[in-house]
CHARMM internal coordinates of N, CA and C (Angstrom, degrees):
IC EDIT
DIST 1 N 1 CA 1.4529
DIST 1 CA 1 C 1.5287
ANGL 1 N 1 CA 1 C 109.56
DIST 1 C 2 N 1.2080
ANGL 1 CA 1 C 2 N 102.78
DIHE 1 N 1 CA 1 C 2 N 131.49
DIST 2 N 2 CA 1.9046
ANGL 1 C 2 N 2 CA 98.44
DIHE 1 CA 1 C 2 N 2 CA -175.76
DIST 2 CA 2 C 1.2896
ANGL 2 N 2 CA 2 C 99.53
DIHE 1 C 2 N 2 CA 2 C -90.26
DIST 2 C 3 N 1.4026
ANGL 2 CA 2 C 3 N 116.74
DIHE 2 N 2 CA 2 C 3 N 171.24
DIST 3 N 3 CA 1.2829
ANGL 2 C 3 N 3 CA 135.52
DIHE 2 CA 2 C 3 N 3 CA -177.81
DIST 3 CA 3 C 1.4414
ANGL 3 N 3 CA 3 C 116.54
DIHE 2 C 3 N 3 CA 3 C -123.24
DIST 3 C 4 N 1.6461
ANGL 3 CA 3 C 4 N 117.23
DIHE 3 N 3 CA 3 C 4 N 152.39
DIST 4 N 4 CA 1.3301
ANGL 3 C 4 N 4 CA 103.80
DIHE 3 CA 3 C 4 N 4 CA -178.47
DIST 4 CA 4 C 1.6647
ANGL 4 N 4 CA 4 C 111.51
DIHE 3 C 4 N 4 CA 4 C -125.17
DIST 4 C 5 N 1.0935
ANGL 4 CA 4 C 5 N 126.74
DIHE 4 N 4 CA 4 C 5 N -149.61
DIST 5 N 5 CA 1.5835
ANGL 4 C 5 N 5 CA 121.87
DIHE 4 CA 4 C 5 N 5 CA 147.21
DIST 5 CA 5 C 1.7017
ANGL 5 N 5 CA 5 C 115.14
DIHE 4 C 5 N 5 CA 5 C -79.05
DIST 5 C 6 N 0.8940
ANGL 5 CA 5 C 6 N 148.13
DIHE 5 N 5 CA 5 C 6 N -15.11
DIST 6 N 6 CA 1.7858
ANGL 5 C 6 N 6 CA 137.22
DIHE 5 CA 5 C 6 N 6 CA 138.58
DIST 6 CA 6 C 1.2231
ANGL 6 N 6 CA 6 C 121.88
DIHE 5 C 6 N 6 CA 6 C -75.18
DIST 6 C 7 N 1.9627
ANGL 6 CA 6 C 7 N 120.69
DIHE 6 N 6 CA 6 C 7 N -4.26
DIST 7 N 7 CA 1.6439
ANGL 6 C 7 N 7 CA 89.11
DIHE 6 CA 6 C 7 N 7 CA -155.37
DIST 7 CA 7 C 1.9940
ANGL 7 N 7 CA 7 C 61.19
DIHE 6 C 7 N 7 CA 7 C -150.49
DIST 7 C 8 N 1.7046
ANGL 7 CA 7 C 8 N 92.99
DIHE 7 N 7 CA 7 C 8 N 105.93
DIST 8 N 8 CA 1.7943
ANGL 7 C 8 N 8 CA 107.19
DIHE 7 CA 7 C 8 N 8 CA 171.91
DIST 8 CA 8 C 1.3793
ANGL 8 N 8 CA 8 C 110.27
DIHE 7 C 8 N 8 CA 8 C -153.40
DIST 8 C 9 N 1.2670
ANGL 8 CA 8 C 9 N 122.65
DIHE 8 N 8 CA 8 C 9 N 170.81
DIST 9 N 9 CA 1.3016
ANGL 8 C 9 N 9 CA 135.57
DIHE 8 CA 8 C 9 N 9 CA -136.82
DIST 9 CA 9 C 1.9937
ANGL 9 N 9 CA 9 C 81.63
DIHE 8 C 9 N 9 CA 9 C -107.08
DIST 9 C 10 N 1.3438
ANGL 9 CA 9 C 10 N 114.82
DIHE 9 N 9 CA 9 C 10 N 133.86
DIST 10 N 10 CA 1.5716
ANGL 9 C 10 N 10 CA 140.00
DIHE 9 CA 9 C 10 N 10 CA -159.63
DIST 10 CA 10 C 1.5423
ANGL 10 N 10 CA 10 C 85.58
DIHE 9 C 10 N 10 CA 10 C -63.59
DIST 10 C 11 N 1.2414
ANGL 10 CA 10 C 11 N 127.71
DIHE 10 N 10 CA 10 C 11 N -27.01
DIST 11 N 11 CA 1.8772
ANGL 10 C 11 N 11 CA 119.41
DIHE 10 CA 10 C 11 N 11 CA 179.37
DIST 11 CA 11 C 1.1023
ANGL 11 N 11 CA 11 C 113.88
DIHE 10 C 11 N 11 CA 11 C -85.85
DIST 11 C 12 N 1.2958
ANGL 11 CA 11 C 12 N 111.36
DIHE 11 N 11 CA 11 C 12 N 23.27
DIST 12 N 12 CA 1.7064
ANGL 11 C 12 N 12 CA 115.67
DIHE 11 CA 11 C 12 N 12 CA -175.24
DIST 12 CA 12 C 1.7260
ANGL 12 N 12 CA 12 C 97.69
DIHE 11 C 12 N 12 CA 12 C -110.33
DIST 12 C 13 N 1.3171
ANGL 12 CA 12 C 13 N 108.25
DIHE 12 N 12 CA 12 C 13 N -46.73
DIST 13 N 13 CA 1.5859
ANGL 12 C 13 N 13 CA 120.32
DIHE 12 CA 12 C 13 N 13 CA -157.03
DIST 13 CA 13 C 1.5456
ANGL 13 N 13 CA 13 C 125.14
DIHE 12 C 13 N 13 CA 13 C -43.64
DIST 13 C 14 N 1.1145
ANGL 13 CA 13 C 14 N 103.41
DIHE 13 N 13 CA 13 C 14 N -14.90
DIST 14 N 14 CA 1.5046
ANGL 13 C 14 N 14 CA 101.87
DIHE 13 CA 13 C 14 N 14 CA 175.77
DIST 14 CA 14 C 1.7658
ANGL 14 N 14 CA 14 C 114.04
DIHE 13 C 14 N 14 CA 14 C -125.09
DIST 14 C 15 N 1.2769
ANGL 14 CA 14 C 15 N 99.56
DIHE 14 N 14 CA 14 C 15 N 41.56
DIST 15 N 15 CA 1.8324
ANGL 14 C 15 N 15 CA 116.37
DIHE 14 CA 14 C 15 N 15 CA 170.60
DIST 15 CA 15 C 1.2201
ANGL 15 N 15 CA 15 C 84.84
DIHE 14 C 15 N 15 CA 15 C -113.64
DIST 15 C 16 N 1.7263
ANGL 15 CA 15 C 16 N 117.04
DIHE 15 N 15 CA 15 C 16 N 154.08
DIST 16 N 16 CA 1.2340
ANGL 15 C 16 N 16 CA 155.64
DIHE 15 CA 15 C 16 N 16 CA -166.91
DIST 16 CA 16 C 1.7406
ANGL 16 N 16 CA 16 C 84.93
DIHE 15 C 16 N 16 CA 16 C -93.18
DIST 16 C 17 N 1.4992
ANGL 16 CA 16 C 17 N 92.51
DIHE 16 N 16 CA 16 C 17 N 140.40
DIST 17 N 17 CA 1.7086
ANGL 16 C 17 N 17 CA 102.33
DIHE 16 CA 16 C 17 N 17 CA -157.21
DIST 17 CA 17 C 1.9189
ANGL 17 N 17 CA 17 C 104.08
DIHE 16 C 17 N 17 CA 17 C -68.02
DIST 17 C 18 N 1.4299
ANGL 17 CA 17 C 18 N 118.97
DIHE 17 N 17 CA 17 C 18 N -31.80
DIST 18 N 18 CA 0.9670
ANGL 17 C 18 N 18 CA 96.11
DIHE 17 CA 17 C 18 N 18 CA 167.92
DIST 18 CA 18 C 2.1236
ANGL 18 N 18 CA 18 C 146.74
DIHE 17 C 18 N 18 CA 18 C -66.61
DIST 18 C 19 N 1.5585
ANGL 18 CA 18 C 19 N 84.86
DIHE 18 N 18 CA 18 C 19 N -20.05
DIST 19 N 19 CA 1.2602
ANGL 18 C 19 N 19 CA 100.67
DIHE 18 CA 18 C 19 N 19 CA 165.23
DIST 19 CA 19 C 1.1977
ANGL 19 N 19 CA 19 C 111.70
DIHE 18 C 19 N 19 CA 19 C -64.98
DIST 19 C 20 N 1.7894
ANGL 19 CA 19 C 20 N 134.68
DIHE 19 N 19 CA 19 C 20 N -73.43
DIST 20 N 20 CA 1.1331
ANGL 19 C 20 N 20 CA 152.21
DIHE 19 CA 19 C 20 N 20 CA 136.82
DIST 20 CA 20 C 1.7111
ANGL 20 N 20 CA 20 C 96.83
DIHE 19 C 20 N 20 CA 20 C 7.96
DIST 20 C 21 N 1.1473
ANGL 20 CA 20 C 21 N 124.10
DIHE 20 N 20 CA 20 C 21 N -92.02
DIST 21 N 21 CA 1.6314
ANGL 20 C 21 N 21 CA 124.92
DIHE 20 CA 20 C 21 N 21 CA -161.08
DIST 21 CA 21 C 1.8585
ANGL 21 N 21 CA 21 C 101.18
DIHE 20 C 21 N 21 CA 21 C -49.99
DIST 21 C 22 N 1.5922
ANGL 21 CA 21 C 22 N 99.97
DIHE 21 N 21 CA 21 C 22 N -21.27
DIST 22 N 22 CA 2.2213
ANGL 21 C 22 N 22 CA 88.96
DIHE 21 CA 21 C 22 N 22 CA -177.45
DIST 22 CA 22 C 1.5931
ANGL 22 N 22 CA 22 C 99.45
DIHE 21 C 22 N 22 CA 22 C -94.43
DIST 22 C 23 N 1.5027
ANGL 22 CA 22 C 23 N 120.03
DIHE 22 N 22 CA 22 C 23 N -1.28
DIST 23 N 23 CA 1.5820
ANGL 22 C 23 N 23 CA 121.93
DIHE 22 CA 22 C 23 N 23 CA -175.74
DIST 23 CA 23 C 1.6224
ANGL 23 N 23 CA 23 C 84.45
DIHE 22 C 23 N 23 CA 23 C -85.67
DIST 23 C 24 N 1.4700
ANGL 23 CA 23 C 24 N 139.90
DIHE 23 N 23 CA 23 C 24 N -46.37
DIST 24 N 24 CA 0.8073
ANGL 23 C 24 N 24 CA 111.20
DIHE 23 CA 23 C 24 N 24 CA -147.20
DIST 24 CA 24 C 1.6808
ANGL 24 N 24 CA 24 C 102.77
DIHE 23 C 24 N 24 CA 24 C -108.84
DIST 24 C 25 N 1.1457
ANGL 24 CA 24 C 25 N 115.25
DIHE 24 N 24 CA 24 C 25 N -8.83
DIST 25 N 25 CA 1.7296
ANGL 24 C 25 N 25 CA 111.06
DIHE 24 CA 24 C 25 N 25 CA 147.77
DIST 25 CA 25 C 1.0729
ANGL 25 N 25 CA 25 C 109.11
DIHE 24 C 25 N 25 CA 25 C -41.91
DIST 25 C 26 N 1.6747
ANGL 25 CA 25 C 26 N 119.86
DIHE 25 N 25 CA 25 C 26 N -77.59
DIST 26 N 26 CA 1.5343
ANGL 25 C 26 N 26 CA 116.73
DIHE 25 CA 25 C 26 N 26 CA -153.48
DIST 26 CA 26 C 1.6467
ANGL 26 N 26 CA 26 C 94.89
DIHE 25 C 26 N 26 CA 26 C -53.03
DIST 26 C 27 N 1.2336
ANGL 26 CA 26 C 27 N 100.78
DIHE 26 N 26 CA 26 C 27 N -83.79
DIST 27 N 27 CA 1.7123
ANGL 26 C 27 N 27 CA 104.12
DIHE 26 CA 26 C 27 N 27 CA -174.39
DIST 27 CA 27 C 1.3079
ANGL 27 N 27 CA 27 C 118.28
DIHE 26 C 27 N 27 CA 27 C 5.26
DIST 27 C 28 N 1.5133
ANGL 27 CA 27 C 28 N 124.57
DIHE 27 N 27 CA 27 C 28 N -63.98
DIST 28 N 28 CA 1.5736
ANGL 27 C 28 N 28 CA 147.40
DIHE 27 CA 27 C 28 N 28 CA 174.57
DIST 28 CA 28 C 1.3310
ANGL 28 N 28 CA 28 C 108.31
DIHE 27 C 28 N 28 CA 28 C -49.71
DIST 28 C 29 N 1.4655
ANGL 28 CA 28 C 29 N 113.15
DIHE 28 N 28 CA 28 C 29 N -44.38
DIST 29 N 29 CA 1.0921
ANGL 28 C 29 N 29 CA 104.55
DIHE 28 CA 28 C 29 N 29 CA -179.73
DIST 29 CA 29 C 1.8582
ANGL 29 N 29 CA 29 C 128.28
DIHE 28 C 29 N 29 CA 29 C -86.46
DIST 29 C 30 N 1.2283
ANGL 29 CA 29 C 30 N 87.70
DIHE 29 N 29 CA 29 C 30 N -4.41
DIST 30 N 30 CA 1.7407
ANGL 29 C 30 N 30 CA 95.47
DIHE 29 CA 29 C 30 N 30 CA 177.86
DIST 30 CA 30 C 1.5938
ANGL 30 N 30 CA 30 C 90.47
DIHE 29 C 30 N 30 CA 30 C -89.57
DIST 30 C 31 N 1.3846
ANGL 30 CA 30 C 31 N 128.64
DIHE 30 N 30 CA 30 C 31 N -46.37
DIST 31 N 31 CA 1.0673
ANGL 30 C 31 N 31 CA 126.28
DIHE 30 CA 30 C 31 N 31 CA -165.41
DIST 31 CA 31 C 2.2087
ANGL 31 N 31 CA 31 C 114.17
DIHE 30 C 31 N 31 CA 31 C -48.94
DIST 31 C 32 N 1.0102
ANGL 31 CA 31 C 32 N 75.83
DIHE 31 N 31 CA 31 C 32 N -51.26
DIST 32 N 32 CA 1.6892
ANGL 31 C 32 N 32 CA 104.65
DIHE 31 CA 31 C 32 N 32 CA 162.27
DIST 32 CA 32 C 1.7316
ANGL 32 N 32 CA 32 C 117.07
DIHE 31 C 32 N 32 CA 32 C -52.98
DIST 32 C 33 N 1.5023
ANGL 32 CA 32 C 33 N 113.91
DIHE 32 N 32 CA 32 C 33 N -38.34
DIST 33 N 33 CA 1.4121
ANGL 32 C 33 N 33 CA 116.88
DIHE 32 CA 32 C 33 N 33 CA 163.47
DIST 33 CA 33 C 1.7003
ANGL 33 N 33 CA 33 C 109.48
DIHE 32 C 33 N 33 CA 33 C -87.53
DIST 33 C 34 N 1.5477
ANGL 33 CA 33 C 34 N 115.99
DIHE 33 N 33 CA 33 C 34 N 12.23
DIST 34 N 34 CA 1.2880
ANGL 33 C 34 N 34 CA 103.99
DIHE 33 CA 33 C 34 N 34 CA 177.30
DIST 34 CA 34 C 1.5071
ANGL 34 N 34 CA 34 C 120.50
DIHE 33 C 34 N 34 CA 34 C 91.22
DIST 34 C 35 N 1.2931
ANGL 34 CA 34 C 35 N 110.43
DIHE 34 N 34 CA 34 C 35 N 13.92
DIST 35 N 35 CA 1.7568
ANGL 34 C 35 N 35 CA 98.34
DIHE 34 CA 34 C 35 N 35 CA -168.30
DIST 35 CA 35 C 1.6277
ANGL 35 N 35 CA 35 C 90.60
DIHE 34 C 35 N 35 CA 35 C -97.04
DIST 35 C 36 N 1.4339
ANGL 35 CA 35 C 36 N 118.16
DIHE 35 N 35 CA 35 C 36 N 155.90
DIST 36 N 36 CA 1.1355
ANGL 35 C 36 N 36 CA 120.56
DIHE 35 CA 35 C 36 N 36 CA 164.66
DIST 36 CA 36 C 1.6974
ANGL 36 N 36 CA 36 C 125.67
DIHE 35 C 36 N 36 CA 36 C -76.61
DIST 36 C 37 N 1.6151
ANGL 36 CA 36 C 37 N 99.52
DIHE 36 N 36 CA 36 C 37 N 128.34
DIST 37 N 37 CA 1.2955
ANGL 36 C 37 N 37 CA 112.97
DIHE 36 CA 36 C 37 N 37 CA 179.48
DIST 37 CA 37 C 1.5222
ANGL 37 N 37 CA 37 C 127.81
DIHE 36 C 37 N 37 CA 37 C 1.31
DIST 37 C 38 N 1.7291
ANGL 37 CA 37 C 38 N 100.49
DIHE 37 N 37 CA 37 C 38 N -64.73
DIST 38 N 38 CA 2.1102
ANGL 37 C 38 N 38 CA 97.79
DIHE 37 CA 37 C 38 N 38 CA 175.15
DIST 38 CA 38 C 1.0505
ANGL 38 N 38 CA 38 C 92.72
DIHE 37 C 38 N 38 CA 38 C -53.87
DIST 38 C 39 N 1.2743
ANGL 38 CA 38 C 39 N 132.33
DIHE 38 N 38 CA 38 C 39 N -66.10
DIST 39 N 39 CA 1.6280
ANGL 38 C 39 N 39 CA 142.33
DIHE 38 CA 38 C 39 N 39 CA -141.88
DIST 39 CA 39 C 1.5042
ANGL 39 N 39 CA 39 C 91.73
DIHE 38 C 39 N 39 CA 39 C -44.18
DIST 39 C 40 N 1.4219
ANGL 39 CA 39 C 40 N 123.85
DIHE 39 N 39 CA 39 C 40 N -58.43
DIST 40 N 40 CA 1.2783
ANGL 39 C 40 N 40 CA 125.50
DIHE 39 CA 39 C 40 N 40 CA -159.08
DIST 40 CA 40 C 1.2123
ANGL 40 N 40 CA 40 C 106.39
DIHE 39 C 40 N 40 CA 40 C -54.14
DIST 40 C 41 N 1.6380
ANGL 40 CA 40 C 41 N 99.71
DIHE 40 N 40 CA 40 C 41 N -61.22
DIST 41 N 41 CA 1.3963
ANGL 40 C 41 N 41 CA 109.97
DIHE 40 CA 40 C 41 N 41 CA -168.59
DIST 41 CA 41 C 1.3647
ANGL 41 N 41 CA 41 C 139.92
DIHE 40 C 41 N 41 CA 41 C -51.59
DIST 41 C 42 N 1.8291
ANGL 41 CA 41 C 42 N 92.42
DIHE 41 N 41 CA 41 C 42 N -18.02
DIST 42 N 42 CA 1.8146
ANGL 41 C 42 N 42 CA 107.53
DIHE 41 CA 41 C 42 N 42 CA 169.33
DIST 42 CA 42 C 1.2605
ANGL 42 N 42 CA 42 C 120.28
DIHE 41 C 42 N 42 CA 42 C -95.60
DIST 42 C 43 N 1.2321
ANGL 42 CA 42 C 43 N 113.86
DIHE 42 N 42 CA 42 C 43 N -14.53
DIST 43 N 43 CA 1.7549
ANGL 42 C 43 N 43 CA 121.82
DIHE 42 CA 42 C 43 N 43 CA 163.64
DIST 43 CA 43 C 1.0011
ANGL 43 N 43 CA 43 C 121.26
DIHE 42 C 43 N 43 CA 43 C -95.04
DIST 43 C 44 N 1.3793
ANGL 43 CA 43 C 44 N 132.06
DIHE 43 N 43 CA 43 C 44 N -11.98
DIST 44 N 44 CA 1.5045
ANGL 43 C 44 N 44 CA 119.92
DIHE 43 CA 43 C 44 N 44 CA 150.78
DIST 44 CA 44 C 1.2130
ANGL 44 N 44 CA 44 C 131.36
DIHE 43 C 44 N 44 CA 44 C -73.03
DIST 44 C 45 N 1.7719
ANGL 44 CA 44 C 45 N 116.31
DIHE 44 N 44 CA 44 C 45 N -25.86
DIST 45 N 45 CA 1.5078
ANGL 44 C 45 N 45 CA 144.49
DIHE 44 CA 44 C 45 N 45 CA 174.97
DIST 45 CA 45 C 1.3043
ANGL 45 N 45 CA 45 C 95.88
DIHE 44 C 45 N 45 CA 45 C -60.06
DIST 45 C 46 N 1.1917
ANGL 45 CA 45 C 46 N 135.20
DIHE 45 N 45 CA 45 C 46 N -42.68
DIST 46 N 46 CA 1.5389
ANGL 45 C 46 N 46 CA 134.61
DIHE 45 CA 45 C 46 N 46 CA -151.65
DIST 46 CA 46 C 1.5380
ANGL 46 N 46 CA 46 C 100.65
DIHE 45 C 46 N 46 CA 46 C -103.95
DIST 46 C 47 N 1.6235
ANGL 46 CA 46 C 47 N 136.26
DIHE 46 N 46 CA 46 C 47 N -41.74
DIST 47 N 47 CA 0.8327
ANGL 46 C 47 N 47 CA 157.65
DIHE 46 CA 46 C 47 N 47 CA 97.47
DIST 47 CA 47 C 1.4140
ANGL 47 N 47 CA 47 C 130.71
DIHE 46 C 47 N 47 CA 47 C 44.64
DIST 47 C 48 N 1.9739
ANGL 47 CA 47 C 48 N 98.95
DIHE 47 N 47 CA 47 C 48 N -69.13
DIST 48 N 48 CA 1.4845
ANGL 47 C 48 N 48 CA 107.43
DIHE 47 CA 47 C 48 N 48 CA 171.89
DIST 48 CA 48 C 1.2468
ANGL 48 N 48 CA 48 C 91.90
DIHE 47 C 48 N 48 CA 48 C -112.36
DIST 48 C 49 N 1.2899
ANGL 48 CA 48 C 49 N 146.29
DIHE 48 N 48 CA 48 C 49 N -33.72
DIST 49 N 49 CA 1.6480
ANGL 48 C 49 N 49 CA 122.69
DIHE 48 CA 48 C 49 N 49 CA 174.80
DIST 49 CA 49 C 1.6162
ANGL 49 N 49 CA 49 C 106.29
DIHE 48 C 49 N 49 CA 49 C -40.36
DIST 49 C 50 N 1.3928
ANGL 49 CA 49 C 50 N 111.65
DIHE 49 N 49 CA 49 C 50 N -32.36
DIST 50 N 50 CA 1.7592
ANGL 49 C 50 N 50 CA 99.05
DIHE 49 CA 49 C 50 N 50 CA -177.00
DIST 50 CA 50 C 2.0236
ANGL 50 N 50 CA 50 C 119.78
DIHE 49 C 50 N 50 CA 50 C -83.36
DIST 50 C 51 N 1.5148
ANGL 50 CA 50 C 51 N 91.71
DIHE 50 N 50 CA 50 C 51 N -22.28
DIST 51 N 51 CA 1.2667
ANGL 50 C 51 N 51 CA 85.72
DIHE 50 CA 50 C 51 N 51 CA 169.68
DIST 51 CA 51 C 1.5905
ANGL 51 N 51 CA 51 C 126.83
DIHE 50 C 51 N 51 CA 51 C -85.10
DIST 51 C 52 N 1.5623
ANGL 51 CA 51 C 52 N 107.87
DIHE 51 N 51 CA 51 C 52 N -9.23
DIST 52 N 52 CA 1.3380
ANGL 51 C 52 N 52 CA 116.10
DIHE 51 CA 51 C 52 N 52 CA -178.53
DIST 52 CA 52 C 1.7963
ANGL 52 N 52 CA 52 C 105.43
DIHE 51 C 52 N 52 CA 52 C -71.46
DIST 52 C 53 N 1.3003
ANGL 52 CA 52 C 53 N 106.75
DIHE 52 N 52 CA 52 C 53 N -57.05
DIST 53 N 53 CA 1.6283
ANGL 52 C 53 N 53 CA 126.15
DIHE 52 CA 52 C 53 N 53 CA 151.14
DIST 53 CA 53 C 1.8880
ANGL 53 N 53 CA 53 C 117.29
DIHE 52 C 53 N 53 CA 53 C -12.48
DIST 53 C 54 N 1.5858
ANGL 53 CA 53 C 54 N 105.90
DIHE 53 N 53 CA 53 C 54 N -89.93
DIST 54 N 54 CA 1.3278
ANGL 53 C 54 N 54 CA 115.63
DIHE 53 CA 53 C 54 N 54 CA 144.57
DIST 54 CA 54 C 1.7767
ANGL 54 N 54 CA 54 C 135.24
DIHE 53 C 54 N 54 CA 54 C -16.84
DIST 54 C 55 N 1.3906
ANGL 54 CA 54 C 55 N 95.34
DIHE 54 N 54 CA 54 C 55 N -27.46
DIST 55 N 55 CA 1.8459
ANGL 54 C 55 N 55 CA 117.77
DIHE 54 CA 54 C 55 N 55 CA -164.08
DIST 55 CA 55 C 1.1507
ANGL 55 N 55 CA 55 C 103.55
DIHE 54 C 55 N 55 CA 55 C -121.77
DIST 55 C 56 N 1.9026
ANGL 55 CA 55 C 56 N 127.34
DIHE 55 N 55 CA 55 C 56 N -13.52
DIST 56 N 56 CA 1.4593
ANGL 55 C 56 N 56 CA 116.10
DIHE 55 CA 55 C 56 N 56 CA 171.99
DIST 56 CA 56 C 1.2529
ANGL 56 N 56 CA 56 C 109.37
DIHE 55 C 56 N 56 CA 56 C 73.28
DIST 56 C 57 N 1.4085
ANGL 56 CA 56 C 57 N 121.89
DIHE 56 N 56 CA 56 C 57 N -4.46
DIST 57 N 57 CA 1.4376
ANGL 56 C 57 N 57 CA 127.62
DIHE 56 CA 56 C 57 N 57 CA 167.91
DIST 57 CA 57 C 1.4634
ANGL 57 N 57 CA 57 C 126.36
DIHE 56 C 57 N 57 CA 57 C -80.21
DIST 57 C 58 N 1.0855
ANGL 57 CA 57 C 58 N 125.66
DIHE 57 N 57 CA 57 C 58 N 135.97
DIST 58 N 58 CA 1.8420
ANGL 57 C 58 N 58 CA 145.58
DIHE 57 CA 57 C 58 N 58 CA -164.98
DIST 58 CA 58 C 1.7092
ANGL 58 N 58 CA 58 C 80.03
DIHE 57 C 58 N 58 CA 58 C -60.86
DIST 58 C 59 N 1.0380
ANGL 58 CA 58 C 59 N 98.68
DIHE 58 N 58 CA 58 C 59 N 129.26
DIST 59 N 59 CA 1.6631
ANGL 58 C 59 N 59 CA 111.29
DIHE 58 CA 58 C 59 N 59 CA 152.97
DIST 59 CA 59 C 1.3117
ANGL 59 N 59 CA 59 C 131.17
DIHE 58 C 59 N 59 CA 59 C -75.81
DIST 59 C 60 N 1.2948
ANGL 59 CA 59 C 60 N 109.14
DIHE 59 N 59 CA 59 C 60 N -70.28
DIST 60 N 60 CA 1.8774
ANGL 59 C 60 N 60 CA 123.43
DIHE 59 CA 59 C 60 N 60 CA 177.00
DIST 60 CA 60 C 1.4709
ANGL 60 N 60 CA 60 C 105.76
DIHE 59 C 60 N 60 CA 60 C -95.19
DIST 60 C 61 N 0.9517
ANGL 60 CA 60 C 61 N 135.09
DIHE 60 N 60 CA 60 C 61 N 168.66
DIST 61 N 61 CA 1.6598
ANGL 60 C 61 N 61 CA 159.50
DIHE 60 CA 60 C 61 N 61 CA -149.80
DIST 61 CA 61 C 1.5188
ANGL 61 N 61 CA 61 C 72.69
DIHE 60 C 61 N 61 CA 61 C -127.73
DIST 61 C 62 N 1.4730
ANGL 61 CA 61 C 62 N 98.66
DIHE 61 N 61 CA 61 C 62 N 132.61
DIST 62 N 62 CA 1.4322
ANGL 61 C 62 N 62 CA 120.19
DIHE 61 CA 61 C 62 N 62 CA 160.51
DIST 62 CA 62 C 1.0919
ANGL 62 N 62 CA 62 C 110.95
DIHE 61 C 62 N 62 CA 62 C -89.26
DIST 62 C 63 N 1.5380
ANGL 62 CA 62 C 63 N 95.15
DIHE 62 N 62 CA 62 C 63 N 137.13
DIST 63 N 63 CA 1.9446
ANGL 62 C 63 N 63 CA 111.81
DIHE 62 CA 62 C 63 N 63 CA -176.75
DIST 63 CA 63 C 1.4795
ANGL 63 N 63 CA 63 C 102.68
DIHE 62 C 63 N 63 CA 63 C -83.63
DIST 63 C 64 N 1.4407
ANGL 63 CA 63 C 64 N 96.93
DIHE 63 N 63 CA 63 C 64 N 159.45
DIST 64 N 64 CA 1.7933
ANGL 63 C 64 N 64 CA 110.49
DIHE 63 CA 63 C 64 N 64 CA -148.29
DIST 64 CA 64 C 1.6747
ANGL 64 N 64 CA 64 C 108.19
DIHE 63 C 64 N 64 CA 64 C -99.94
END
COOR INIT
IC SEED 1 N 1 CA 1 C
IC BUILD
């Protein structure tokens, strides 16, 4: 099942949407090479936390 920016996996929800929107590229795209769903979902998590890093971009939404 692909994912979009409304419709993502509950371990995404508190990354800053641009991180979030490259978690859920990659994801799609492993999904597409066949990997199973967790699988995806933990290698894209790990994945775009490094490109957010790389990008100087906030990862998680700071809690209030």
């Amino acid at each position: 099942m692909p994912w979009n920016k409304d419709d993502y996996p509950d371990s995404l929800k508190n990354f800053m949407a641009p991180v979030r929107n490259k978690a859920i590229e990659i994801a799609n795209a492993l999904l597409d090479e066949g990997y199973e769903e967790g699988r995806a979902i933990s290698i894209a998590t790990a994945q775009a936390k490094e490109w957010g890093e790389n990008h100087d971009k906030q990862i998680r939404k700071k809690n209030h």
